[in-house]
KEMIGU-323399 format. One line per 2 residues: number of its first residue (from 1); their letters; for each residue z negated, y, x of N, C-alpha, C. Coordinates in steps of 0.05 Angstrom, whole numbers, plus 32768, in hexadecimal, padded with zeros to 4 digits. Example, Ala and Ser with C-alpha at 12.3 -4.5 7.8 and 13.67 -1.06 7.14 Angstrom:
<rs>
1) AS) 7F64 7F8E 8108 7F64 7FA6 80F6 7F64 7FBE 8108  7F72 7FD3 8101 7F71 7FEB 8111 7F63 8001 8102
</rs>
This chain:
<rs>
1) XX) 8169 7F66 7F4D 8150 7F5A 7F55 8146 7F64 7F70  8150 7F7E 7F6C 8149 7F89 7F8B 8127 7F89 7F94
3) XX) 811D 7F95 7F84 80FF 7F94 7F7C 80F2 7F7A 7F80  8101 7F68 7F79 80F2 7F50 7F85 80E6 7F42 7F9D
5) XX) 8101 7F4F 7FB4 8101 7F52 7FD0 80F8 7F66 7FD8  80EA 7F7E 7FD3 80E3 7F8B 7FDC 80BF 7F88 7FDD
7) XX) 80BF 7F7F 7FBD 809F 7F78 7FB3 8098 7F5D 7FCD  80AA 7F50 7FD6 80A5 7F2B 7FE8 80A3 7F35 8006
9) XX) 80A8 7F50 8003 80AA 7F5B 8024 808F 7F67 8023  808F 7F71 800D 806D 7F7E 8007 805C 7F68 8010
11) XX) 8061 7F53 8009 804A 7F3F 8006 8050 7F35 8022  8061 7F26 802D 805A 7F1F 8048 8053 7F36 805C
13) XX) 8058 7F4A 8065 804A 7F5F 806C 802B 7F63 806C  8027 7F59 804E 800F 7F62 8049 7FFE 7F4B 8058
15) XX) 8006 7F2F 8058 7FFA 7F1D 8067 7FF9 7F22 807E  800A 7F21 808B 800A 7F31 80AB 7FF6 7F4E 80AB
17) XX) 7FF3 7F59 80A2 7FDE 7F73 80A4 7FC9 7F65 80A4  7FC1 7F50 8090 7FA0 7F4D 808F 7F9F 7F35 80B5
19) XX) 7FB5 7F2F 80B8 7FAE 7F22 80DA 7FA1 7F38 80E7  7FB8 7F4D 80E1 7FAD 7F66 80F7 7F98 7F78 80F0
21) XX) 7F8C 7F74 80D4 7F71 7F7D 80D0 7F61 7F6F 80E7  7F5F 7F58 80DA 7F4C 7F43 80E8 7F4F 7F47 8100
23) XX) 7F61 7F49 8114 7F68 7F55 8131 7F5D 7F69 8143  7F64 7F7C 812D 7F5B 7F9D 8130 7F3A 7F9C 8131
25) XX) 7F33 7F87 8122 7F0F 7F90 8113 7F06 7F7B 812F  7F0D 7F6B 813F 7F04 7F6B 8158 7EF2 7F76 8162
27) XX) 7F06 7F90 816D 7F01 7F9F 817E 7EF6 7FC0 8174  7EF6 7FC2 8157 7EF4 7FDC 814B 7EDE 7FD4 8131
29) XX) 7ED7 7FEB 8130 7EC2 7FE7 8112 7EDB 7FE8 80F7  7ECF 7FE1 80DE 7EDA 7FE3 80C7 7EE8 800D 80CA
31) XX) 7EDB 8019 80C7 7EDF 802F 80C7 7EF1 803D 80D9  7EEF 8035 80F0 7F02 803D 8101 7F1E 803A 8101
33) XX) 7F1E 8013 8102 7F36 8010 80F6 7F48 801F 80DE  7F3A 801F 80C7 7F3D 8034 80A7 7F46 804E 80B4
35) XX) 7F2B 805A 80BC 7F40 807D 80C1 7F55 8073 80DF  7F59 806D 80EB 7F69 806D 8109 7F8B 8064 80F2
37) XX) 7F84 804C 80EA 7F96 803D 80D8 7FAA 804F 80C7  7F98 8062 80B4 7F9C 8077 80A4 7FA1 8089 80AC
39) XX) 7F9B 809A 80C1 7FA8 80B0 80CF 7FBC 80A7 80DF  7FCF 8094 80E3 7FE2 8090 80FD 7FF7 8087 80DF
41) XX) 7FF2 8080 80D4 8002 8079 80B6 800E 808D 80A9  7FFB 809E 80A7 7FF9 80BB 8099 800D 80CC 80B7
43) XX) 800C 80C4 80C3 8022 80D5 80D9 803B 80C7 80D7  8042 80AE 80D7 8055 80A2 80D2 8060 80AA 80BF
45) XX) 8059 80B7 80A7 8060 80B9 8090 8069 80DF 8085  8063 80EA 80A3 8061 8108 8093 807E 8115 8095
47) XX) 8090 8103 80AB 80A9 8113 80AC 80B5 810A 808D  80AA 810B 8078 80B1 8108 8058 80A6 811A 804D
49) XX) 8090 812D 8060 808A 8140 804C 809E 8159 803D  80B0 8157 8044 80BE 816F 8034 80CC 8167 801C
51) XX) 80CF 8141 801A 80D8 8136 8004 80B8 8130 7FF2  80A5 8138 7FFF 8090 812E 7FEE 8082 8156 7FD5
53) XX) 8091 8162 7FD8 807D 8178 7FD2 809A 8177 7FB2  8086 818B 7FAD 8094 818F 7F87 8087 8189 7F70
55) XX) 8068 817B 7F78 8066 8170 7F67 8055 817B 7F51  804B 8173 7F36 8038 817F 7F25 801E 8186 7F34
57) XX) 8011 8193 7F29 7FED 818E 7F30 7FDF 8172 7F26  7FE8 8170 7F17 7FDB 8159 7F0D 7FE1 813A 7F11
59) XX) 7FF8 813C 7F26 7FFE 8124 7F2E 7FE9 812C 7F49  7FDE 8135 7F56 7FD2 8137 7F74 7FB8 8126 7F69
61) XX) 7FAB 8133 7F4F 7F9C 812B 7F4C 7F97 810B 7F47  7FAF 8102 7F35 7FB0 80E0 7F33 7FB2 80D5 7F52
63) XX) 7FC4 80DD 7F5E 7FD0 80D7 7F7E 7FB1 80D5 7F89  7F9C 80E4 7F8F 7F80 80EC 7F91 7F77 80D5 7F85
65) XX) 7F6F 80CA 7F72 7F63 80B6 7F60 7F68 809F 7F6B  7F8B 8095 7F73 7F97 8080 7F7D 7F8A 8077 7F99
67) XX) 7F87 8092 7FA7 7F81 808D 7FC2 7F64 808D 7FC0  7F54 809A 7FB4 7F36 8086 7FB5 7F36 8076 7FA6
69) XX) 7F41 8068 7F97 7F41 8043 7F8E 7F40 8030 7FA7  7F60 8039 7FBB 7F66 802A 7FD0 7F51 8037 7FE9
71) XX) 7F40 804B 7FE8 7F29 804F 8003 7F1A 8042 7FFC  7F0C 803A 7FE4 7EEA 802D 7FE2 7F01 8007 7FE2
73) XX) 7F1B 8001 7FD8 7F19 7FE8 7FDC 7F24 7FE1 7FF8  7F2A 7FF1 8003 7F27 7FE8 8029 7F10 7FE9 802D
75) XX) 7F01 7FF6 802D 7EE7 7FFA 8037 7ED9 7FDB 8035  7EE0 7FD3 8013 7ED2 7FBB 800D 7EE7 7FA2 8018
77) XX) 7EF6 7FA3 8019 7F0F 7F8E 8024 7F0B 7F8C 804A  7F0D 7F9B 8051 7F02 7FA3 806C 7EF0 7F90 807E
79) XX) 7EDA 7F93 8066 7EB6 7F91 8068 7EBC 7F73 8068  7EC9 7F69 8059 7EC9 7F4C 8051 7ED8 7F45 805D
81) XX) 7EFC 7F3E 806A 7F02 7F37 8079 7EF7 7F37 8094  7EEB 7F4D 809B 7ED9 7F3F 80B4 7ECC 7F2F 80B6
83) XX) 7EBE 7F24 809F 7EA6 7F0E 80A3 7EBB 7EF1 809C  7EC8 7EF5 808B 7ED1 7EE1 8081 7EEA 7ED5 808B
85) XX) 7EF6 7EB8 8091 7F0D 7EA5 80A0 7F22 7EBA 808E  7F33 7EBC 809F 7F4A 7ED2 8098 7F5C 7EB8 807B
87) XX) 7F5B 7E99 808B 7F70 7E92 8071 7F5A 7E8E 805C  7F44 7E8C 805C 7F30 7E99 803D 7F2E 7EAC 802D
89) XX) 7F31 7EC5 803E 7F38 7EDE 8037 7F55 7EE1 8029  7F6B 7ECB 8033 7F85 7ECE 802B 7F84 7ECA 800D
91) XX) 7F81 7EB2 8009 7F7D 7EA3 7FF0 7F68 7EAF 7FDD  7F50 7EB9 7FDF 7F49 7EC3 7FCF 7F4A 7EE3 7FC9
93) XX) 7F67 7EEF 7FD7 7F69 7F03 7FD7 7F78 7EFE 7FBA  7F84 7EE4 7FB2 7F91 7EDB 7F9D 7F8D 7EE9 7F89
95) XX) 7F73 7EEB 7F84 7F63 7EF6 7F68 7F70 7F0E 7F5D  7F75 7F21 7F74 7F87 7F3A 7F63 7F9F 7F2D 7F51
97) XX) 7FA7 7F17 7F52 7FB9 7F0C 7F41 7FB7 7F0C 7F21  7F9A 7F07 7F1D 7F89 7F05 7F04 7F84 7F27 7EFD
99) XX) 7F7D 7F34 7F11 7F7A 7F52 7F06 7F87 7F64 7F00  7FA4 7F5B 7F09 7FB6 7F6B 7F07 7FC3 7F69 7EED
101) XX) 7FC8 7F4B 7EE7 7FD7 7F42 7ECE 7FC2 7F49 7EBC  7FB0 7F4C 7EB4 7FA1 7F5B 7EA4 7FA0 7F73 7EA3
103) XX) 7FAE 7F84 7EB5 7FAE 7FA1 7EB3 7FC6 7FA3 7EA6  7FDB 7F99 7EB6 7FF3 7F9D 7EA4 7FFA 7F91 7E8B
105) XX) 7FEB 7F76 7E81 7FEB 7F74 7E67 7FDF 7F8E 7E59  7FC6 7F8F 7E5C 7FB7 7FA4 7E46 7FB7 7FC2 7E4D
107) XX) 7FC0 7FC2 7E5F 7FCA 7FE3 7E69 7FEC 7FE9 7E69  7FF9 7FDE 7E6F 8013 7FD9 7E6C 8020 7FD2 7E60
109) XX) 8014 7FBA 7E52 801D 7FB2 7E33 802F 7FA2 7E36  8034 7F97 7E52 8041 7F79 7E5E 8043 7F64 7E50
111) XX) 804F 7F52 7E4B 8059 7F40 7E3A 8059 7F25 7E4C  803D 7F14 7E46 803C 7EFD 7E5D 804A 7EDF 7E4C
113) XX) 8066 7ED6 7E5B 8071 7EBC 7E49 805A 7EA8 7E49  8065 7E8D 7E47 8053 7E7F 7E4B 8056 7E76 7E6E
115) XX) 8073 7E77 7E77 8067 7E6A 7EA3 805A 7E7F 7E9E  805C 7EA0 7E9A 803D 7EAF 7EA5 8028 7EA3 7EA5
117) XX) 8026 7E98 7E87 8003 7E8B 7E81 7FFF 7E72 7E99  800F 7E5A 7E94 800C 7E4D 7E9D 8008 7E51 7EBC
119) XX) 801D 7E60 7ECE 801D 7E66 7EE7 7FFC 7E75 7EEA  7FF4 7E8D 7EDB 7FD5 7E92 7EE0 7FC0 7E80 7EE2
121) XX) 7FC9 7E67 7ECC 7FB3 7E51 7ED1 7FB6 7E48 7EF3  7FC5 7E41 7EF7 7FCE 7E31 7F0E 7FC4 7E43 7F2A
123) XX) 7FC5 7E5D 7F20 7FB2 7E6E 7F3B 7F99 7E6C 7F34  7F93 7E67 7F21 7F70 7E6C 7F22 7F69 7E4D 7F22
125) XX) 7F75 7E34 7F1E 7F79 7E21 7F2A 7F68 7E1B 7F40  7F80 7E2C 7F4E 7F8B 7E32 7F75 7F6E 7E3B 7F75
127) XX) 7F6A 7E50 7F69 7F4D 7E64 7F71 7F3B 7E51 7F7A  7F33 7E41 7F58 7F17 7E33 7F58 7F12 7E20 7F6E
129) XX) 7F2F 7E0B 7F77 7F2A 7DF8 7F88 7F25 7E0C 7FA5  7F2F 7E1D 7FAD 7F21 7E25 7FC4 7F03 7E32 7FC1
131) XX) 7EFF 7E36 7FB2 7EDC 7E3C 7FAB 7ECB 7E28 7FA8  7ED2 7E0E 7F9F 7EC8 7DFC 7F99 7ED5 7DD9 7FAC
133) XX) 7ECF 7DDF 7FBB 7EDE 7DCC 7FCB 7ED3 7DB4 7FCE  7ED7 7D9B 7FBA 7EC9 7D80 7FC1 7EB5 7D77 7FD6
135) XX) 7EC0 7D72 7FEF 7EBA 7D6C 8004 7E9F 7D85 8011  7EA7 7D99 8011 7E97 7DAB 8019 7E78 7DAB 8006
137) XX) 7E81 7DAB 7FEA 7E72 7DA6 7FD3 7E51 7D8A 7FDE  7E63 7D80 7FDF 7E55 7D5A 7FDD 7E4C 7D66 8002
139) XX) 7E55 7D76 801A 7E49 7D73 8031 7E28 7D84 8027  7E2D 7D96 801D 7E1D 7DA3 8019 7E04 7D97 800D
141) XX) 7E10 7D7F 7FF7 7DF4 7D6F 7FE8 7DE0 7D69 8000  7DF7 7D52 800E 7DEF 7D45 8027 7DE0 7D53 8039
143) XX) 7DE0 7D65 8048 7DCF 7D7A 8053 7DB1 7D81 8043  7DB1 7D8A 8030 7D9E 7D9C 8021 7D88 7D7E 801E
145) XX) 7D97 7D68 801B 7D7F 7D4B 8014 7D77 7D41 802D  7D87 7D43 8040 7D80 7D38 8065 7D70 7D4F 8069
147) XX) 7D6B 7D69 806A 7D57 7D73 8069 7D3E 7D7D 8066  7D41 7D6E 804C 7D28 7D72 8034 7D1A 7D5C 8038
149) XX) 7D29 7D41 8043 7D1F 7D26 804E 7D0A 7D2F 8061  7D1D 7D3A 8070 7D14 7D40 8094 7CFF 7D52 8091
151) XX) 7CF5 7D64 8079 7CDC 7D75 807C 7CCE 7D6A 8067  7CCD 7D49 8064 7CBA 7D43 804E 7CBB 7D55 802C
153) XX) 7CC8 7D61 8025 7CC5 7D72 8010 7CE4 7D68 7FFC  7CDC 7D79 7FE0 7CEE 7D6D 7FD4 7D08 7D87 7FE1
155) XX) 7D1B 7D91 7FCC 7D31 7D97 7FD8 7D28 7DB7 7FCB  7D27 7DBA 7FB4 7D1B 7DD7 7FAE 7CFD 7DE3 7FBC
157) XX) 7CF2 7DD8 7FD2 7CE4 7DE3 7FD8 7CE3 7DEA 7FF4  7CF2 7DE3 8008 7CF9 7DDE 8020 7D05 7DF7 8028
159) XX) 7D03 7E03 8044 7D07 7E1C 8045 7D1A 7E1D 8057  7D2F 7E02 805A 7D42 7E06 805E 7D5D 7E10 8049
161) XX) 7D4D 7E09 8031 7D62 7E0D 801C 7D61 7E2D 8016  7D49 7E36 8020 7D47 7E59 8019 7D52 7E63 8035
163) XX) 7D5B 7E58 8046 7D70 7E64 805A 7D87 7E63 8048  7D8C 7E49 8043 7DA8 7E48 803F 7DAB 7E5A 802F
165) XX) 7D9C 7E5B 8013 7DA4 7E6A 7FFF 7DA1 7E8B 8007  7D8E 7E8F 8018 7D9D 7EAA 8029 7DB8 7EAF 802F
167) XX) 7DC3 7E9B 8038 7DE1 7E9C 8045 7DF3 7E95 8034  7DF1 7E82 801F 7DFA 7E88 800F 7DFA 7EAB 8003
169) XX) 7DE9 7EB7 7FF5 7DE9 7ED3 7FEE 7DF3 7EEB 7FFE  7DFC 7EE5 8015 7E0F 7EEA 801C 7E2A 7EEF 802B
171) XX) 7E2B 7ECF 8027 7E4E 7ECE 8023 7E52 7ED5 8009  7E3E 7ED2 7FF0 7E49 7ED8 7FD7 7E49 7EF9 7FD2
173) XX) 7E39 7F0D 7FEB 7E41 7F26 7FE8 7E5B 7F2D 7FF7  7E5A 7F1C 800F 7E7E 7F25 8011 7E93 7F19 8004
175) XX) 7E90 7F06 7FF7 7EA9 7EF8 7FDF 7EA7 7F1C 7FC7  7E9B 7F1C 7FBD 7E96 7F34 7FAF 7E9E 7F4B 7FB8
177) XX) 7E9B 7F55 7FCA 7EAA 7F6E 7FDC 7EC5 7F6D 7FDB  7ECA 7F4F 7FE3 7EE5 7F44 7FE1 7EFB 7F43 7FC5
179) XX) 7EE5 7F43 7FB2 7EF5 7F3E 7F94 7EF5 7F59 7F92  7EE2 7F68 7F8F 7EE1 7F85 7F8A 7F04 7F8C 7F99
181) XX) 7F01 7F93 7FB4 7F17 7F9D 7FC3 7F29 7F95 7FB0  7F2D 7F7C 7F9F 7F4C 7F67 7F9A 7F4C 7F7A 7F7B
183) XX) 7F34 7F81 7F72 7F36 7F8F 7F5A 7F4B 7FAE 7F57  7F39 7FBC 7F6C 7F3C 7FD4 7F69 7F61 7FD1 7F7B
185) XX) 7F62 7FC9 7F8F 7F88 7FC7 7F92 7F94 7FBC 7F7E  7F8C 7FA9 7F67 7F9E 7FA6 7F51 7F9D 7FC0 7F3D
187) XX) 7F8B 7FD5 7F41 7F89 7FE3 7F2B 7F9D 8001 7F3F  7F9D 7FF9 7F5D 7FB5 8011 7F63 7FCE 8003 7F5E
189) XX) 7FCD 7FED 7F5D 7FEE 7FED 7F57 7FF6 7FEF 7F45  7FDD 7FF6 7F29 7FE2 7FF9 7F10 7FED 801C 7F14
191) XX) 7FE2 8021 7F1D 7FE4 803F 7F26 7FFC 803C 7F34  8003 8036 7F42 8023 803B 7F4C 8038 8038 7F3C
193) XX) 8035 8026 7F28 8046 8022 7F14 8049 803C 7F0A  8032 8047 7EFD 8039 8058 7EE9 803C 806E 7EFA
195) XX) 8036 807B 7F0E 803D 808E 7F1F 8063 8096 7F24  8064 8077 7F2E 8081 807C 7F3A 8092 807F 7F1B
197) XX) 8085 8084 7F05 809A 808A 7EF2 809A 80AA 7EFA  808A 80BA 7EFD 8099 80DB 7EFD 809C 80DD 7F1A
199) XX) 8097 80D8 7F33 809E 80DA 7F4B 80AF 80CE 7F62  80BA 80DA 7F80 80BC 80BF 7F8F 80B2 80AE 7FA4
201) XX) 80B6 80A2 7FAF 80A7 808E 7FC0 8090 809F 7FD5  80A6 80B3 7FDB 809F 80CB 7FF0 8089 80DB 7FE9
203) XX) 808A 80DF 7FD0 8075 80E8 7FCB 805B 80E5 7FC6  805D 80CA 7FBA 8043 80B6 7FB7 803C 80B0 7FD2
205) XX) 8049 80A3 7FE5 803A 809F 7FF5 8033 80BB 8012  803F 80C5 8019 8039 80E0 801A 8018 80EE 8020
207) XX) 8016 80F2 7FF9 7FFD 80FA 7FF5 7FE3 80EC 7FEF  7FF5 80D0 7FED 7FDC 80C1 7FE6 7FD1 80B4 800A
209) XX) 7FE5 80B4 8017 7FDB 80B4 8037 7FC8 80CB 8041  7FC9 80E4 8039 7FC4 8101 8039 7FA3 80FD 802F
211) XX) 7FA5 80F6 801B 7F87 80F4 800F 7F76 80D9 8010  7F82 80C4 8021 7F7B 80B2 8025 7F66 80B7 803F
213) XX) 7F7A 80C6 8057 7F6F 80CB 8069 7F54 80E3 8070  7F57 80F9 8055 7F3B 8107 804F 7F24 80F4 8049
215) XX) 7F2A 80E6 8037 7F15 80D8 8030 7F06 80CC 8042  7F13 80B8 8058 7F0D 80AB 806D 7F01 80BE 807B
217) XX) 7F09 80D9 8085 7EFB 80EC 8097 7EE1 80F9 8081  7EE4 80F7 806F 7ECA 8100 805C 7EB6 80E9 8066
219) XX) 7EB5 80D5 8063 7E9E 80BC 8058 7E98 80BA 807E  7EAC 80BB 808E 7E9B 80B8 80AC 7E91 80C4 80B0
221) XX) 7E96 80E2 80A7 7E81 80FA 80A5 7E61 80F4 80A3  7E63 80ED 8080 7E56 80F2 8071 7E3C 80DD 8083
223) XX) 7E47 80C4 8088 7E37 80AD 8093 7E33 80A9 80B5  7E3F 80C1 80B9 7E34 80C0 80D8 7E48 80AB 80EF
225) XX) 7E57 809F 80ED 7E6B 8090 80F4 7E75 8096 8112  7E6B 8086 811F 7E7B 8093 813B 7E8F 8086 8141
227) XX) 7EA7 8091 8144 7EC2 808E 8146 7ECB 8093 8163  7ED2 8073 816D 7EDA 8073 8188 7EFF 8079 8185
229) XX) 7F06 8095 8185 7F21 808F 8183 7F2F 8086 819C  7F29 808D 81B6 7F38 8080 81C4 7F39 8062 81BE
231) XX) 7F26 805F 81C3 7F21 8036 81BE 7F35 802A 81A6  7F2C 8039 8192 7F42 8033 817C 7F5F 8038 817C
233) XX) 7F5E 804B 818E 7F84 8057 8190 7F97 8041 819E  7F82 8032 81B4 7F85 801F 81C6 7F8E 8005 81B5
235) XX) 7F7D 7FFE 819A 7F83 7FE7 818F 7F9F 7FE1 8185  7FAD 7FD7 8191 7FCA 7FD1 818D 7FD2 7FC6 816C
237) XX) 7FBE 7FB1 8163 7FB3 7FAE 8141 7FB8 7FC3 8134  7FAE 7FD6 813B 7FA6 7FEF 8127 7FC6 8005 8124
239) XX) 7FD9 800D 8139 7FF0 8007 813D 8009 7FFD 8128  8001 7FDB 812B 8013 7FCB 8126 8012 7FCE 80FF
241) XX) 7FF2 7FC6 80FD 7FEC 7FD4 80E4 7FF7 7FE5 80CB  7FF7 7FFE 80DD 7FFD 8013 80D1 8023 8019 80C4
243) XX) 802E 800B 80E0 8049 800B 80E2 804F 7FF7 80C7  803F 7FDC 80C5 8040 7FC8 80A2 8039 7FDA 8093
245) XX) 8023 7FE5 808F 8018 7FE9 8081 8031 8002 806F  803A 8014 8078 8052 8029 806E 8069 8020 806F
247) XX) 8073 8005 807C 808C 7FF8 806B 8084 7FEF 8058  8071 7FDE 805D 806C 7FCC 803D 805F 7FE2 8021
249) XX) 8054 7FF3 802B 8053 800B 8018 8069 8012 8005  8079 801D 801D 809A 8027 8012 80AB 801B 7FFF
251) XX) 80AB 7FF8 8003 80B9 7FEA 7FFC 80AB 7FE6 7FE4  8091 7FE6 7FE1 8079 7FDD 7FC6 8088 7FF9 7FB7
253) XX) 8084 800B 7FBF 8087 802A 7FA5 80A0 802F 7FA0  80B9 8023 7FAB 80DB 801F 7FA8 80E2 800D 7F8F
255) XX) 80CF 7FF2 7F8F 80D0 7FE1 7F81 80C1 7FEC 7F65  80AB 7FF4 7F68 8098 8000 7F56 80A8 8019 7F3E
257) XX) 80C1 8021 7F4E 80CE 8036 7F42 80E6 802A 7F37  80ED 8011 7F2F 8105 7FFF 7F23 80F4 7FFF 7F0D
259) XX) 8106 7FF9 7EF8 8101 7FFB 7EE0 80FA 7FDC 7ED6  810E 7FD3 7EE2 8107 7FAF 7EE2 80E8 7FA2 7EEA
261) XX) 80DD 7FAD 7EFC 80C2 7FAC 7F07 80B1 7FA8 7EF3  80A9 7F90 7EF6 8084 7F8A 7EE6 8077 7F88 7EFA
263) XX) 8052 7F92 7EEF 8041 7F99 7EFF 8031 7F75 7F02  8038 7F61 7EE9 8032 7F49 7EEF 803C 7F3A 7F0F
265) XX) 805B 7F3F 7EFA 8068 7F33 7F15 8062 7F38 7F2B  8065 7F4B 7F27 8064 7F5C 7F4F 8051 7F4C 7F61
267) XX) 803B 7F53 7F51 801D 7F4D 7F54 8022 7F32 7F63  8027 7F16 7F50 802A 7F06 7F57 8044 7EFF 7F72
269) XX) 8058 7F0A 7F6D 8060 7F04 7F8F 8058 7F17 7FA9  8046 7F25 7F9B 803D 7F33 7FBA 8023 7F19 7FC8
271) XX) 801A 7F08 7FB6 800A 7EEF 7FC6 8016 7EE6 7FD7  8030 7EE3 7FD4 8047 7ED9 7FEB 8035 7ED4 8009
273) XX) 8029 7EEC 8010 801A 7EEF 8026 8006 7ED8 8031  7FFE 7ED4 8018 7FE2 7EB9 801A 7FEC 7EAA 8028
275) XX) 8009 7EA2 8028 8012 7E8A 803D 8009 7E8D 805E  800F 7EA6 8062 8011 7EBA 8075 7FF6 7EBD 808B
277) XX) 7FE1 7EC3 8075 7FC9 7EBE 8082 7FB4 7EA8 8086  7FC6 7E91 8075 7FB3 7E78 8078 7FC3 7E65 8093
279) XX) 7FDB 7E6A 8099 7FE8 7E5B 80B1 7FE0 7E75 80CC  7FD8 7E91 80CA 7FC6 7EA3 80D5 7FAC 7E98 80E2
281) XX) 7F9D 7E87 80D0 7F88 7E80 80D0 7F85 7E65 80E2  7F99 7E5C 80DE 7F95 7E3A 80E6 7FA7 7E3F 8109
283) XX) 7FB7 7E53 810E 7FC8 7E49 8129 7FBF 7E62 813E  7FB7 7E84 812F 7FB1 7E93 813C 7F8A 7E92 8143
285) XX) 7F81 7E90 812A 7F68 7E95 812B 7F59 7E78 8126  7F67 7E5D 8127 7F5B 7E46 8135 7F49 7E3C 811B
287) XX) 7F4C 7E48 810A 7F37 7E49 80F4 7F36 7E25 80E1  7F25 7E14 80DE 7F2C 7DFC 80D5 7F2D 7DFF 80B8
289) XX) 7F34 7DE2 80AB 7F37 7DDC 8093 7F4A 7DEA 8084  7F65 7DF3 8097 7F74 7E02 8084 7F84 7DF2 8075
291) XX) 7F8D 7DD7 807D 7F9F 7DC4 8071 7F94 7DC7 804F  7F7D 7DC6 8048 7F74 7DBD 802B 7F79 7DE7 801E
293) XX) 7F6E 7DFB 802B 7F7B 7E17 8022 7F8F 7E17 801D  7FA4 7E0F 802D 7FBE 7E0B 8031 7FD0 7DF9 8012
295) XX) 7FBD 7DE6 8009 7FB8 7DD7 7FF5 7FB5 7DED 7FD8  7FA3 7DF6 7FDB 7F9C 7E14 7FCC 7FAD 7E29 7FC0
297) XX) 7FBA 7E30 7FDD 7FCE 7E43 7FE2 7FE5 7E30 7FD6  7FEB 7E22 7FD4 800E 7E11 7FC6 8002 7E15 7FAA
299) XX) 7FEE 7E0E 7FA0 7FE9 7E08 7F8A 7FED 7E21 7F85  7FDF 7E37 7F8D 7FE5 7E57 7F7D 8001 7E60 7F78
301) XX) 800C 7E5A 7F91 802B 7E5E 7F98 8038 7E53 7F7A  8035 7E3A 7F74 803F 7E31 7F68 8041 7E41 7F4F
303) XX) 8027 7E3D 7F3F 8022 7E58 7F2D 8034 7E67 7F2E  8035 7E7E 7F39 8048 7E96 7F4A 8065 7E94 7F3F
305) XX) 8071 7E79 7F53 808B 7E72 7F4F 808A 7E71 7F31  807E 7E61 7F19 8084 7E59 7EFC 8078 7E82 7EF1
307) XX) 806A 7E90 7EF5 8060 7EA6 7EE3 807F 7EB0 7EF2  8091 7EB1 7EFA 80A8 7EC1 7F06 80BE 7EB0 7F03
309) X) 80BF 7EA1 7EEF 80D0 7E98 7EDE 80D6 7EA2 7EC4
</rs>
């Protein structure tokens, strides 16, 4: 069950990274962070290049494919943890839970018991009550009618409700950026699965750091991007980052290469993290109402614990 501990190291790691996104994006743009992040990673990682060469042509090219899945879903993961309370972002980073077990059912041909089923209910559960939150729900009535009072008008016509529903549209474009990102990383780890059957760790990550980091220097190009590297070199975040970011890599594509490994499972204890960034939220970044997230977060957990039975 070595893979198991290595997939739970993945996952708390990975909670601790999105602190030090949120950290890093302070003081740095989305982009900066990404290539600074990606090139100091990609250096960490090259004294492997002589275990990384050998390989087909046609694995560079999948390796290539993998690593623009994971550039356009930072880009969108990125975009959205900046705007959004880091333990919000935790919890509904959940969702890759749902996208993943659907890849490896119908792409993998995974075999879900019934705790799978049941444990899936129980995260999307978890999901709905943090999307839909009573209290927040019923404040919201309350507002939109003290308003509509207060400008003589009924409630659909009042032009405080066409603010709101501005702002509403979008937080609902960064929730979306957000699911996107949770999509496309469930569909690389579908890709790591099947990768680490002809290769090793070294290699995958290697070249998929290699072409990760073109890409990033392509698109700042392309978009004009001005890149403060000193400023960013300075961010101690970006650093700390990079150094998670290639253990928890390592340990994800070790595990990924056991034969025992499901891409369900995995999936589901790499959430592990969500704990991670919702007590993130409430003691570093001061952030309220985490007690009822926190509520959220057990309930998914729970799930988790029964689909890994």
């Amino acid at each position: 069950m070595l893979w198991v501990w290595l997939v739970l190291l993945y996952g708390v790691l990975k909670g601790c990274r999105e602190i030090c996104k949120k950290k890093a994006l302070e003081t740095c743009s989305s982009i900066e962070v990404l290539l600074i992040y990606s090139l100091v990673s990609f250096a960490l990682v090259c004294p492997d290049a002589p275990r990384a060469m050998g390989l087909a042509p046609k694995y560079y090219f999948y390796i290539a494919i993998k690593s623009f899945v994971i550039f356009v879903a930072w880009i969108c993961g990125f975009k959205a943890i900046k705007r959004l309370p880091i333990s919000f972002y935790g919890v509904l980073d959940l969702s890759r839970v749902l996208f993943s077990t659907m890849l490896g059912v119908f792409v993998l041909h995974e075999v879900m018991s019934t705790y799978n089923i049941i444990g899936l209910l129980l995260v999307c559960v978890g999901l709905l009550m943090l999307k839909f939150r009573p209290d927040v729900f019923l404040q919201r009535i309350r507002k939109t009618a003290a308003a509509a009072k207060q400008m003589g008008a009924e409630p659909e016509g009042t032009g405080q409700l066409k603010t709101t529903g501005t702002q509403e549209n979008i937080s609902l474009l960064v929730v979306l950026m957000a699911l996107i990102s949770c999509l496309l990383n469930a569909v690389s780890g579908l890709m790591d699965k099947i990768l680490m059957k002809d290769m090793n760790s070294s290699q995958l990550q290697f070249w998929y750091m290699l072409f990760l980091c073109l890409f990033y220097i392509i698109y700042a190009i392309i978009v004009h991007e001005k890149i403060d590297l000193k400023k960013t070199l300075k961010n101690k975040w970006v650093w700390i980052l990079s150094i998670m970011f290639v253990i928890a890599d390592r340990a994800l594509f070790v595990a990924n290469s056991m034969e025992a490994s499901q891409v369900t499972v995995m999936t589901l204890l790499k959430q592990a993290g969500c704990i991670v960034t919702i007590l993130a939220g409430r003691f570093v970044f001061k952030e309220k109402n985490t007690g009822y997230k926190l509520v959220c977060a057990v309930v998914i957990i729970a799930g988790i614990v029964l689909s890994v039975m």
